[in-house]
C-alpha positions as CSV (number, residue, x, y, z in Angstrom):
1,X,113.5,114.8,115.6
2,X,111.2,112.4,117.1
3,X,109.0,112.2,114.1
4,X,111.7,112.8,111.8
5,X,112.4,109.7,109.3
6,X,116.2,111.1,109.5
7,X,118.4,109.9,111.8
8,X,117.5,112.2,114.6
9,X,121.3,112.0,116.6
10,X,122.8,112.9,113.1
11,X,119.9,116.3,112.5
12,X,120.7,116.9,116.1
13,X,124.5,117.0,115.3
14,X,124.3,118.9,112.5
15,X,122.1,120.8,113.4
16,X,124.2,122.0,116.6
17,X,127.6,121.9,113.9
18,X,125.6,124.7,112.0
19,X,125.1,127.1,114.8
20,X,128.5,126.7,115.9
21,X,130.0,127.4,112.4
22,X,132.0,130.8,112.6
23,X,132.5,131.3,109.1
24,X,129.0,131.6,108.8
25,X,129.5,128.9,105.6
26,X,128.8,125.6,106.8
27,X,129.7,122.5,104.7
28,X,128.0,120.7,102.7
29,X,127.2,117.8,104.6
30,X,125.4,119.5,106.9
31,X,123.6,121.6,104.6
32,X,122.3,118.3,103.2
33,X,120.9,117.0,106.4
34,X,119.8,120.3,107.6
35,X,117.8,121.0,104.1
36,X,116.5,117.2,104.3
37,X,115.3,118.0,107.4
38,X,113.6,121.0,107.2
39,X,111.7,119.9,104.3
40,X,110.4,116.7,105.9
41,X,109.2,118.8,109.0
42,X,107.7,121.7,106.7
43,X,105.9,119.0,105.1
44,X,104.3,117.7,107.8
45,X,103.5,120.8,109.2
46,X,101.6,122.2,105.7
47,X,99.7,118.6,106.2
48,X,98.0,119.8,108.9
49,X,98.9,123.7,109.4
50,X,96.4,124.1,112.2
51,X,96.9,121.5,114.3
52,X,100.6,120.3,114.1
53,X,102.8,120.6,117.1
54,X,106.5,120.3,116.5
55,X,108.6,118.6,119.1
56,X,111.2,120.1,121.0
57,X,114.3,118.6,118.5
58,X,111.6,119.9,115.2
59,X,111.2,123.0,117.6
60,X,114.7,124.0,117.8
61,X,114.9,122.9,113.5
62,X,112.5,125.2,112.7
63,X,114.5,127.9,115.2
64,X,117.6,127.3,113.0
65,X,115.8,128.4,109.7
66,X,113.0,130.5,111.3
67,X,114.1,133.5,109.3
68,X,113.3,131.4,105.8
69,X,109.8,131.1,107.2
70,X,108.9,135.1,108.6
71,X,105.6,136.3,107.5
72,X,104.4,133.0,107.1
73,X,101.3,132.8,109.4
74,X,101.9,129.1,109.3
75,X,104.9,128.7,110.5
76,X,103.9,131.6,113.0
77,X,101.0,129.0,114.4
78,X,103.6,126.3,114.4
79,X,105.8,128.1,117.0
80,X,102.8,128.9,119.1
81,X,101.2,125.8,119.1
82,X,104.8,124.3,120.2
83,X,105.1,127.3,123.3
84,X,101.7,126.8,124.2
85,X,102.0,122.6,125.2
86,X,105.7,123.1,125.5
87,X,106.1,121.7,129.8
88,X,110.1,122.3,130.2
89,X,112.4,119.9,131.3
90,X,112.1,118.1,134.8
91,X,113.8,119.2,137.7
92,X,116.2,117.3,139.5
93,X,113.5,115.5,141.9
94,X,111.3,114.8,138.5
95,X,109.0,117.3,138.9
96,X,108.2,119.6,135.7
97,X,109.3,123.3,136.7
């Protein structure tokens, strides 16, 4: 969460302790980071909800709790915005795929 205030390693963990929860419950710990997170990151994105691009790490945030934000035309531009200037990952000789 590159332009997260957060800890980014610690949203990242959590993040990826959420998704593998198989309980479905996960703790509260996580819940705390995941919610503090979200929040920032919606925040910024109502700041400018034309223009912001979420990063890959806010990308894959706003994935987790994407089904808190359906209908929203918002968050809707948000994810296209981020597909649109998303580049993928370099290959192996440094070249973007």
């Amino acid at each position: 969460m590159s332009r997260s205030s957060g800890d980014p390693e610690a949203i990242r963990r959590a993040l990826e302790r959420a998704r593998d929860c198989e309980t479905g419950s996960v703790d509260d710990h996580t819940t705390t980071i995941l919610e503090a997170a979200i929040a920032e990151l919606w925040s910024r994105i109502s700041a400018a909800p034309q223009t912001y691009v979420p990063s890959p790490d806010e990308f894959a945030l706003l994935n987790y709790f994407l089904e808190r934000y359906r209908g929203s035309a918002v968050a809707q531009g948000a994810v296209r915005r981020f597909w649109d200037n998303y580049h993928g990952p370099p290959n192996v000789d440094g070249r973007k795929k």
